[in-house]
mmCIF file of the C-alpha atoms, coordinates in Angstrom:
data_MODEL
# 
_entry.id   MODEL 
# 
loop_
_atom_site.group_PDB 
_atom_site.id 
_atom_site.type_symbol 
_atom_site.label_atom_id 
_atom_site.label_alt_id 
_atom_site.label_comp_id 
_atom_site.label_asym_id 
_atom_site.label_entity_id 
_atom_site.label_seq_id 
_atom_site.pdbx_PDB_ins_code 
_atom_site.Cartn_x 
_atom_site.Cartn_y 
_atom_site.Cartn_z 
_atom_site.occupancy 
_atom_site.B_iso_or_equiv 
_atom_site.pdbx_formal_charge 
_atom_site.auth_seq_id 
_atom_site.auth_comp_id 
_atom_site.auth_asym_id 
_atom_site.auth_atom_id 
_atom_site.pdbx_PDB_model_num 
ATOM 1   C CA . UNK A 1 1   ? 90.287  146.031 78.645 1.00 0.00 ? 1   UNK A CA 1 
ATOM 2   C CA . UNK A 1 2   ? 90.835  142.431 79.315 1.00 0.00 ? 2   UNK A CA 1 
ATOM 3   C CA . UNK A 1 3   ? 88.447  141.038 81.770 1.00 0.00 ? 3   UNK A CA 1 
ATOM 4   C CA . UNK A 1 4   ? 90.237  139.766 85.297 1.00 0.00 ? 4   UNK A CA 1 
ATOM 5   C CA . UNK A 1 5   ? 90.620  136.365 86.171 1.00 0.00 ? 5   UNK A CA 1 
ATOM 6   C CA . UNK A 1 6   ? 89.569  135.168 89.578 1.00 0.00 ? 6   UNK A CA 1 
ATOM 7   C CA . UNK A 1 7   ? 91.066  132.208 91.875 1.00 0.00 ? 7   UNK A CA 1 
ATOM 8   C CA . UNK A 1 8   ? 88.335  130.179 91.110 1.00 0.00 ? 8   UNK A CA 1 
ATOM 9   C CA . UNK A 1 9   ? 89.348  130.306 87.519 1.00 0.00 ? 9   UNK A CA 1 
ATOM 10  C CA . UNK A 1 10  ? 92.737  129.255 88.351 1.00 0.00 ? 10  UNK A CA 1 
ATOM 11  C CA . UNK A 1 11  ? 91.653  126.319 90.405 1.00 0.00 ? 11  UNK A CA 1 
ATOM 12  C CA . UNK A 1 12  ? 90.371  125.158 87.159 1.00 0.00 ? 12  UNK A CA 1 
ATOM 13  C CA . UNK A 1 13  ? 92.805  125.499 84.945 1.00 0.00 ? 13  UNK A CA 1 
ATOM 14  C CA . UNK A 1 14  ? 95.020  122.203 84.665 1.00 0.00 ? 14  UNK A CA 1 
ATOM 15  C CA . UNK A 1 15  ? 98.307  122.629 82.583 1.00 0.00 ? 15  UNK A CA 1 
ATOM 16  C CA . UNK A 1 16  ? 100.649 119.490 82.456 1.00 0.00 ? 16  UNK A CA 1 
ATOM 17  C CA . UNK A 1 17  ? 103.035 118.089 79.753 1.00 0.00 ? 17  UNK A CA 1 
ATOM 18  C CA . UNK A 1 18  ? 102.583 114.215 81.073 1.00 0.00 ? 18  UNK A CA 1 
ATOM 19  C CA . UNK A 1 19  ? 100.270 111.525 80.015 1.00 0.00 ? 19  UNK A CA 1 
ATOM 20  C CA . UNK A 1 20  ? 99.671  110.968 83.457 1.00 0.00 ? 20  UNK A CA 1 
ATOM 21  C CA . UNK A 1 21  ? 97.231  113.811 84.518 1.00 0.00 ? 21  UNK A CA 1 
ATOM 22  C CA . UNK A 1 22  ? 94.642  114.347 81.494 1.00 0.00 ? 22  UNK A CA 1 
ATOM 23  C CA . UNK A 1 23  ? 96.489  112.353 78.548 1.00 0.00 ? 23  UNK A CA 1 
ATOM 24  C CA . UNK A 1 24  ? 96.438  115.173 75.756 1.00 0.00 ? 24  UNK A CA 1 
ATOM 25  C CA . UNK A 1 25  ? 99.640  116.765 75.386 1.00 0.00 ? 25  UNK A CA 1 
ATOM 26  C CA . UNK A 1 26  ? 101.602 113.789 74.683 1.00 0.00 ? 26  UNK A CA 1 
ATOM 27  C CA . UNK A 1 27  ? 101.383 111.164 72.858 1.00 0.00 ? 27  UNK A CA 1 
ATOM 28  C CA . UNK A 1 28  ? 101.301 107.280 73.674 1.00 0.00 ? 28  UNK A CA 1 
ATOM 29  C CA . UNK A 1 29  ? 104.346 105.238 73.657 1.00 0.00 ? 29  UNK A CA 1 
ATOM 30  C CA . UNK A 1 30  ? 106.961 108.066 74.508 1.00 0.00 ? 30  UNK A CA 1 
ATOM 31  C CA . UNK A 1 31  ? 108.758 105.481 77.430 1.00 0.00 ? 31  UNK A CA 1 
ATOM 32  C CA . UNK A 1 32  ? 109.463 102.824 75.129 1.00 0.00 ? 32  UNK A CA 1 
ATOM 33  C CA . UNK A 1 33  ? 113.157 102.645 74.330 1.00 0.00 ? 33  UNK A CA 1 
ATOM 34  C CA . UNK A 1 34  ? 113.590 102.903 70.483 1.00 0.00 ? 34  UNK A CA 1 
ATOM 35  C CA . UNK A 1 35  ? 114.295 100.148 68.260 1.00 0.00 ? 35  UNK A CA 1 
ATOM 36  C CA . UNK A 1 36  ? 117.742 100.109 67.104 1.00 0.00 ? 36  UNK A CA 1 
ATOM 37  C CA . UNK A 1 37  ? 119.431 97.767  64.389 1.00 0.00 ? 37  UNK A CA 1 
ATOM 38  C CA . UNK A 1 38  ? 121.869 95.593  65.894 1.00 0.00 ? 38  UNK A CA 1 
ATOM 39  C CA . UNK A 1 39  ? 124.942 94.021  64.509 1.00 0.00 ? 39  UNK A CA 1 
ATOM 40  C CA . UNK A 1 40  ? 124.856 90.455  64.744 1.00 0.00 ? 40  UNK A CA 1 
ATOM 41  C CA . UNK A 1 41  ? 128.228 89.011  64.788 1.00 0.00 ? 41  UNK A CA 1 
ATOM 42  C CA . UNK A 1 42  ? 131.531 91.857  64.053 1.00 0.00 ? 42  UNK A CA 1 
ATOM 43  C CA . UNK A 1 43  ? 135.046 90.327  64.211 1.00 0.00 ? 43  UNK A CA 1 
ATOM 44  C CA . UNK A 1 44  ? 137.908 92.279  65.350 1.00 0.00 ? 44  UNK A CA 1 
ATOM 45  C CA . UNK A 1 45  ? 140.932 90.460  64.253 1.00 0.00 ? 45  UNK A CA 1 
ATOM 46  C CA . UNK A 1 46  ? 144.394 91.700  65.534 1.00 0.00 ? 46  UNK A CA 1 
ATOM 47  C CA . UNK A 1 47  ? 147.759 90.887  64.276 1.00 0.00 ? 47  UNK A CA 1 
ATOM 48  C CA . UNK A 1 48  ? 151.128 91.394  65.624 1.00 0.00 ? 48  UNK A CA 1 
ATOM 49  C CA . UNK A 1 49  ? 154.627 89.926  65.067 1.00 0.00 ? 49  UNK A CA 1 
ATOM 50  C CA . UNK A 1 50  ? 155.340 90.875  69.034 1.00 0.00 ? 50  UNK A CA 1 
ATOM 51  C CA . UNK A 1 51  ? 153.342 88.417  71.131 1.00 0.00 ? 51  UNK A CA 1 
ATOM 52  C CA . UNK A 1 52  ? 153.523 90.886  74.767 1.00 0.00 ? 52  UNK A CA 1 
ATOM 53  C CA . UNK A 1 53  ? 151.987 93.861  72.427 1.00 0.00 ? 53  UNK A CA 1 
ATOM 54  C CA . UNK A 1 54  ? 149.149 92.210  70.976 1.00 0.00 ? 54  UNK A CA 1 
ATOM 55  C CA . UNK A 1 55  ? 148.330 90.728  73.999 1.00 0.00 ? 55  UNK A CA 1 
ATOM 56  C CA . UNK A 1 56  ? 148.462 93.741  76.036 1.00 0.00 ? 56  UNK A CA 1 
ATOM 57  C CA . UNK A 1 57  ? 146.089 95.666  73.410 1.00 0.00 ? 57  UNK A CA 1 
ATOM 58  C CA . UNK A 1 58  ? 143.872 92.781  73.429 1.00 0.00 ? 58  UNK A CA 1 
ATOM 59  C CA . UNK A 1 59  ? 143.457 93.259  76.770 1.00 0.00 ? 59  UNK A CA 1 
ATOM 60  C CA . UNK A 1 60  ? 142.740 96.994  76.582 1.00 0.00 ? 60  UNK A CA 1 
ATOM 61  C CA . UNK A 1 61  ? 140.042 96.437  73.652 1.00 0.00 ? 61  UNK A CA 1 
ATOM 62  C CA . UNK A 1 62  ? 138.070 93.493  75.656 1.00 0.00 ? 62  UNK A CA 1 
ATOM 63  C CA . UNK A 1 63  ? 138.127 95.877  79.178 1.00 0.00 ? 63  UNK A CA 1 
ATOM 64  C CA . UNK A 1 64  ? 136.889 98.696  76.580 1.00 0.00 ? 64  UNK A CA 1 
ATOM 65  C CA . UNK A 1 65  ? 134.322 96.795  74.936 1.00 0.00 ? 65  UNK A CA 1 
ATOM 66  C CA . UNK A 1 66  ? 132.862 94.992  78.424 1.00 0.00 ? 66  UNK A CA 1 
ATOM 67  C CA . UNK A 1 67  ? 132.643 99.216  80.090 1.00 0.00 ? 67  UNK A CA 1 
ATOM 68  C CA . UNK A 1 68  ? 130.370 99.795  76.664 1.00 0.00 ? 68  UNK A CA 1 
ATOM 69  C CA . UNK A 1 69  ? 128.282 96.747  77.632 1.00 0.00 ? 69  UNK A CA 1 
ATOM 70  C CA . UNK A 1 70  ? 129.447 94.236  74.666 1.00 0.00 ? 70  UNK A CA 1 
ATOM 71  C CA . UNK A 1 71  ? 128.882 90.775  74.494 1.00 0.00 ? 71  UNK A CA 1 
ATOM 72  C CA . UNK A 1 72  ? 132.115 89.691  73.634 1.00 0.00 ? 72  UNK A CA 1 
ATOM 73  C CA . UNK A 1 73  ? 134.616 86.642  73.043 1.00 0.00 ? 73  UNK A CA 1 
ATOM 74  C CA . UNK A 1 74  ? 138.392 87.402  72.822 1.00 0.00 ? 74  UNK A CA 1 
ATOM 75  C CA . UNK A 1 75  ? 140.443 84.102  71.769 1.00 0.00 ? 75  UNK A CA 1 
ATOM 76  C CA . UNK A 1 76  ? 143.931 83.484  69.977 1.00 0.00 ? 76  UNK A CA 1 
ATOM 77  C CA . UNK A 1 77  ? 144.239 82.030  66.650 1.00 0.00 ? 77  UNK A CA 1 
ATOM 78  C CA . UNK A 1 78  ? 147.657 79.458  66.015 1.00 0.00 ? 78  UNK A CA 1 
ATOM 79  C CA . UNK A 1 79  ? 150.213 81.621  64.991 1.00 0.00 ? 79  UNK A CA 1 
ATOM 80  C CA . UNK A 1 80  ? 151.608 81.494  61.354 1.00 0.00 ? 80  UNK A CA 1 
ATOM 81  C CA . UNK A 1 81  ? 155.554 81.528  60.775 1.00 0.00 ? 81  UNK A CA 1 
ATOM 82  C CA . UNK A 1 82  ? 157.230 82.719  58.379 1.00 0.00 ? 82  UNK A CA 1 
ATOM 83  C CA . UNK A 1 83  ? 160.846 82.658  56.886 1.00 0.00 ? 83  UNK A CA 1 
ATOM 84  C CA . UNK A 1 84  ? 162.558 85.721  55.758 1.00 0.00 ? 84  UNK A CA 1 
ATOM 85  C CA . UNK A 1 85  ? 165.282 85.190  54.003 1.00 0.00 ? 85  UNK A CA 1 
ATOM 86  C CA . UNK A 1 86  ? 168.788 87.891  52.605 1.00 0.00 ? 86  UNK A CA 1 
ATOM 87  C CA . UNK A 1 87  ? 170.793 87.468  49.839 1.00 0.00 ? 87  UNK A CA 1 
ATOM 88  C CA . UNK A 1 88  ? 174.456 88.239  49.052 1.00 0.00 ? 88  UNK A CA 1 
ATOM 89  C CA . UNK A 1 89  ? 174.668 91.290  46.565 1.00 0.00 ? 89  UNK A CA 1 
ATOM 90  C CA . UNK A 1 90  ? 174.052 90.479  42.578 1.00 0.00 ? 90  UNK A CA 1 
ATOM 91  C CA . UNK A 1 91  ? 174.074 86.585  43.703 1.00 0.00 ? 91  UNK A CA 1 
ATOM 92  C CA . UNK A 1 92  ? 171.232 83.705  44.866 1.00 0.00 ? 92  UNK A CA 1 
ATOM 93  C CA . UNK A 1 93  ? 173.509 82.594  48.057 1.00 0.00 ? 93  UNK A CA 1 
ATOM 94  C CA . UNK A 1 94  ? 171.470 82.895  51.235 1.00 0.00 ? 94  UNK A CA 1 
ATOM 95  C CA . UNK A 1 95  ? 173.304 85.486  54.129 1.00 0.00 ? 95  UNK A CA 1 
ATOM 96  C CA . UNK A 1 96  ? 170.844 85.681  56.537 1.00 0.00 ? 96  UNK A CA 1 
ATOM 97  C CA . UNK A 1 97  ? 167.767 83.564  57.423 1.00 0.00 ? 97  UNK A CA 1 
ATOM 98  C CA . UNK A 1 98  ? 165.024 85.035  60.085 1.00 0.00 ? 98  UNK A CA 1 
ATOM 99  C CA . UNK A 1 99  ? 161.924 82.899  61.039 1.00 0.00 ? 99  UNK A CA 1 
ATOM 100 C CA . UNK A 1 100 ? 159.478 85.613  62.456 1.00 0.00 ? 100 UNK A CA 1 
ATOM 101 C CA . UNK A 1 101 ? 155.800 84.334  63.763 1.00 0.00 ? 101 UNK A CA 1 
ATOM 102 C CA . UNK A 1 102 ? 153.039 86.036  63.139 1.00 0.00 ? 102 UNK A CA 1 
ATOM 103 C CA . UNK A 1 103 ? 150.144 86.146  66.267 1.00 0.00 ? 103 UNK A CA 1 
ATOM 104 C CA . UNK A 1 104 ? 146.663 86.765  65.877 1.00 0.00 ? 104 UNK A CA 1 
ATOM 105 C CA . UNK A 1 105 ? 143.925 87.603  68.028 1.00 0.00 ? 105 UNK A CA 1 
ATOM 106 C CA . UNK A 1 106 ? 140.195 87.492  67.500 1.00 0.00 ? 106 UNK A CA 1 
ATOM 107 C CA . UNK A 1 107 ? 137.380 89.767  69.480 1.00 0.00 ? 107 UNK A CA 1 
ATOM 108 C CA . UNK A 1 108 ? 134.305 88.407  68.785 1.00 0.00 ? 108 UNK A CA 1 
ATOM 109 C CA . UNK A 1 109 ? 131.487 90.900  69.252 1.00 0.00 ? 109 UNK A CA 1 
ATOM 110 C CA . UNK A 1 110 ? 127.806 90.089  69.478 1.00 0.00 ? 110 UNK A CA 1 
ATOM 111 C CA . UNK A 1 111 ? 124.396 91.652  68.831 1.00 0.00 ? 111 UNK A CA 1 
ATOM 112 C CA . UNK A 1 112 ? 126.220 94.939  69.033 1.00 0.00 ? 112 UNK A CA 1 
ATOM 113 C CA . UNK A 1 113 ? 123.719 98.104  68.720 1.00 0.00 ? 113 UNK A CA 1 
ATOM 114 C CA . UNK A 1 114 ? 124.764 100.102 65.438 1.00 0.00 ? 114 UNK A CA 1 
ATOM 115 C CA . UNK A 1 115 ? 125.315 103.493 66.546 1.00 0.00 ? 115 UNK A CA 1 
ATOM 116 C CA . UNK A 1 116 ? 127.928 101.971 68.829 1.00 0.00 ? 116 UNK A CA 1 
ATOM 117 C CA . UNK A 1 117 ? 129.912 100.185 66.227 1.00 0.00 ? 117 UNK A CA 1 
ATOM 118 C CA . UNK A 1 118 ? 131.316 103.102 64.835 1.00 0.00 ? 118 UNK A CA 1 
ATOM 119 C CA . UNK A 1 119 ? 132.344 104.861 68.376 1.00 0.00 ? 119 UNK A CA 1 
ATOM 120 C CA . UNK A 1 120 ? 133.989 101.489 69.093 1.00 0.00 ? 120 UNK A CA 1 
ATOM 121 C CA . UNK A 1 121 ? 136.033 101.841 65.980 1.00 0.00 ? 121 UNK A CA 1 
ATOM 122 C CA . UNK A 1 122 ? 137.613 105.032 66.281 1.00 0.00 ? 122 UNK A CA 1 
ATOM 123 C CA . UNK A 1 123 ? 138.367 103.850 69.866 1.00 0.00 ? 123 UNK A CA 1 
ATOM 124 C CA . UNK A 1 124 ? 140.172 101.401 68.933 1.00 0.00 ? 124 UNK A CA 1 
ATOM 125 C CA . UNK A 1 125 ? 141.791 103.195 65.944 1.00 0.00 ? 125 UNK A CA 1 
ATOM 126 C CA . UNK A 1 126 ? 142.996 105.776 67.810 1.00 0.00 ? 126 UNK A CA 1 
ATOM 127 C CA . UNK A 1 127 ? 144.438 103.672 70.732 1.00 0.00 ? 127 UNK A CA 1 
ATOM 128 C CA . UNK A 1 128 ? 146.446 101.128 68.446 1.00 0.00 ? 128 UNK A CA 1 
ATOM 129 C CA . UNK A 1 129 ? 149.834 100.669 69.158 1.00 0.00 ? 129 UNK A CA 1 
ATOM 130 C CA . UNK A 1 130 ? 152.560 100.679 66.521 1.00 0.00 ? 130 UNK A CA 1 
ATOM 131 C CA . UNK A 1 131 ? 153.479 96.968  64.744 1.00 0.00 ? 131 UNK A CA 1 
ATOM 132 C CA . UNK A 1 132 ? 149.711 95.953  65.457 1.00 0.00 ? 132 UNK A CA 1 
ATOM 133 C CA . UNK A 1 133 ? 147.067 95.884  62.770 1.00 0.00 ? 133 UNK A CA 1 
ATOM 134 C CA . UNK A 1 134 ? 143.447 95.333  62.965 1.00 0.00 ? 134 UNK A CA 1 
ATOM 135 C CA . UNK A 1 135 ? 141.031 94.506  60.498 1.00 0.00 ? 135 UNK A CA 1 
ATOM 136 C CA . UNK A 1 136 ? 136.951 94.599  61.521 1.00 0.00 ? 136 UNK A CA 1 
ATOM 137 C CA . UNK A 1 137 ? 134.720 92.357  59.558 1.00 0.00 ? 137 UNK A CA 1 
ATOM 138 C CA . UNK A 1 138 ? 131.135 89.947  59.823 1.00 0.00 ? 138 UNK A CA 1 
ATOM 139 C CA . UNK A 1 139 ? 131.856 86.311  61.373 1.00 0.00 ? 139 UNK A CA 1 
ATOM 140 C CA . UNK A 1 140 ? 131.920 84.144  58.455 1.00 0.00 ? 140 UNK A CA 1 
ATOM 141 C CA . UNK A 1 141 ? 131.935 80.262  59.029 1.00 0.00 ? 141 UNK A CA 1 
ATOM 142 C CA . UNK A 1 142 ? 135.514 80.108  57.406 1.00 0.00 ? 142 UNK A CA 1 
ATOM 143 C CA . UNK A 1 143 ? 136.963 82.265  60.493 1.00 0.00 ? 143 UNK A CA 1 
ATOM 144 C CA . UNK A 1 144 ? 134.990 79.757  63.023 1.00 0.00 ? 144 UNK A CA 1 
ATOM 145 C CA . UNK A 1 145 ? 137.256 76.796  61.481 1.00 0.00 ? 145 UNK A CA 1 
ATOM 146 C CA . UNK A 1 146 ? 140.462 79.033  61.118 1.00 0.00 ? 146 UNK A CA 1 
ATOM 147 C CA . UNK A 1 147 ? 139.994 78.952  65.381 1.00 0.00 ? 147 UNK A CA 1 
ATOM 148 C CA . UNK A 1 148 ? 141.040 75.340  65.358 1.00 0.00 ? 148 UNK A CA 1 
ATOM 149 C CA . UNK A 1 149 ? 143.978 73.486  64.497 1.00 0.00 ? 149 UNK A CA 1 
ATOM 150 C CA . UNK A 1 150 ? 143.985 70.503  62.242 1.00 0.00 ? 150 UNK A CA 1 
ATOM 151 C CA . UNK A 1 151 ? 143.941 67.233  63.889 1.00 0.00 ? 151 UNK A CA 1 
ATOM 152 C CA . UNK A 1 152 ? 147.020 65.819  61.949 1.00 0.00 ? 152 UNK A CA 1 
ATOM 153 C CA . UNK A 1 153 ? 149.102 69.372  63.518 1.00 0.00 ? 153 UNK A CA 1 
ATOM 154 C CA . UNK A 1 154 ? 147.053 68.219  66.955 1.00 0.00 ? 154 UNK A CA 1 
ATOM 155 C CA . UNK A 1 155 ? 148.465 64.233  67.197 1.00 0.00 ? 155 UNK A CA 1 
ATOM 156 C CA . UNK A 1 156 ? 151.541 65.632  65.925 1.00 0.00 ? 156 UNK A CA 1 
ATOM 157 C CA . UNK A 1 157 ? 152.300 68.314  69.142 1.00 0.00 ? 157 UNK A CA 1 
ATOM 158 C CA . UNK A 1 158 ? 150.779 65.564  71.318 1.00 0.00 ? 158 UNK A CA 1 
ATOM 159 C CA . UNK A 1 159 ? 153.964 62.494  70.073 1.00 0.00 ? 159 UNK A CA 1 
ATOM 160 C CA . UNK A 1 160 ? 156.271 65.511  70.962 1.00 0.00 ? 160 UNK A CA 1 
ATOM 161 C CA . UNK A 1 161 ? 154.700 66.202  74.025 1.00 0.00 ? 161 UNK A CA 1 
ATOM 162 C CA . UNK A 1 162 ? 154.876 62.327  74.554 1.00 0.00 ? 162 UNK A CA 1 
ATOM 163 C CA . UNK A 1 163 ? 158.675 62.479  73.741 1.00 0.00 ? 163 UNK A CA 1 
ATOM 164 C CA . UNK A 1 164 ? 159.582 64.966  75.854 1.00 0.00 ? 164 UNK A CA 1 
ATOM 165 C CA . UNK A 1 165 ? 158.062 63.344  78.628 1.00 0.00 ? 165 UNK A CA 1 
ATOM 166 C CA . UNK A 1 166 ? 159.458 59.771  78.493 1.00 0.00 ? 166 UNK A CA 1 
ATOM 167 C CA . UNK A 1 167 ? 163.349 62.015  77.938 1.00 0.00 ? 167 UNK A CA 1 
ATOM 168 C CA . UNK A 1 168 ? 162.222 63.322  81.341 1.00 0.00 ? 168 UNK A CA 1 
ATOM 169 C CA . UNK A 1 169 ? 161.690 60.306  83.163 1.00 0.00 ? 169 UNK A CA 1 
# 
């Protein structure tokens, strides 16, 4: 027969799962947060041929990655034109000429934490709207210069923008 415990037995007896009342149980360094890899610098690039719709999604994808605590940098990219040309049947006579532009946005996302890269992802795969592709990838020094426009494209928009000011006045 087992032999009966008495309350000054149980006044003894200390059970606890924290560090904080006899140190056993657990071990140290359980309230650190882990270390997790981060992602230095992701690109999201986004292209459309509608202006309104890319900007509109580029919109929901910043609003989506500041709620999951990014660090980001959303910023447009000169547009690229291009010229689409038809042809009469069986001959090499132009019948219809179309100049469609092509805009691009860039989210720039930094020191993001790896487990939430793919989440992000599938958000924003799932959520894309039709006529707009995207295309993730590392920040490369080539996209950093892609940003800007050339200088001889820059004094040429600012003679126009000269022009049309002196037609003005």
């Amino acid at each position: 027969m087992p032999a009966k415990t008495t309350s000054a037995e149980y006044s003894q007896l200390q059970i606890s799962s924290t560090t904080h009342v006899n140190g056993i149980w657990e071990p140290d360094g359980l309230n650190k947060r882990p270390l997790i890899p981060e992602y230095e610098n992701i690109s999201m690039k986004m292209y459309a041929y509608d202006c309104a719709v890319l900007e509109s999604f580029a919109k929901s994808a910043i609003k989506l990655a500041m709620s999951l605590d990014m660090d980001v940098i959303l910023y447009p990219v000169p547009q690229q034109t291009h010229v689409i040309k038809t042809y009469k049947p069986y001959s090499t006579i132009v019948n219809n000429q179309y100049t469609l532009a092509k805009y691009e946005r860039v989210l720039r996302i930094h020191n993001i934490p790896s487990p939430l890269l793919p989440v992000f992802i599938e958000l924003m795969r799932k959520n894309i709207p039709s006529g707009v592709d995207i295309h993730f990838k590392q920040q490369t020094e080539e996209d950093e210069t892609v940003r800007y426009m050339a200088d001889q494209e820059r004094k040429e928009l600012l003679e126009e923008l000269e022009r049309l000011t002196i037609k003005k006045t």
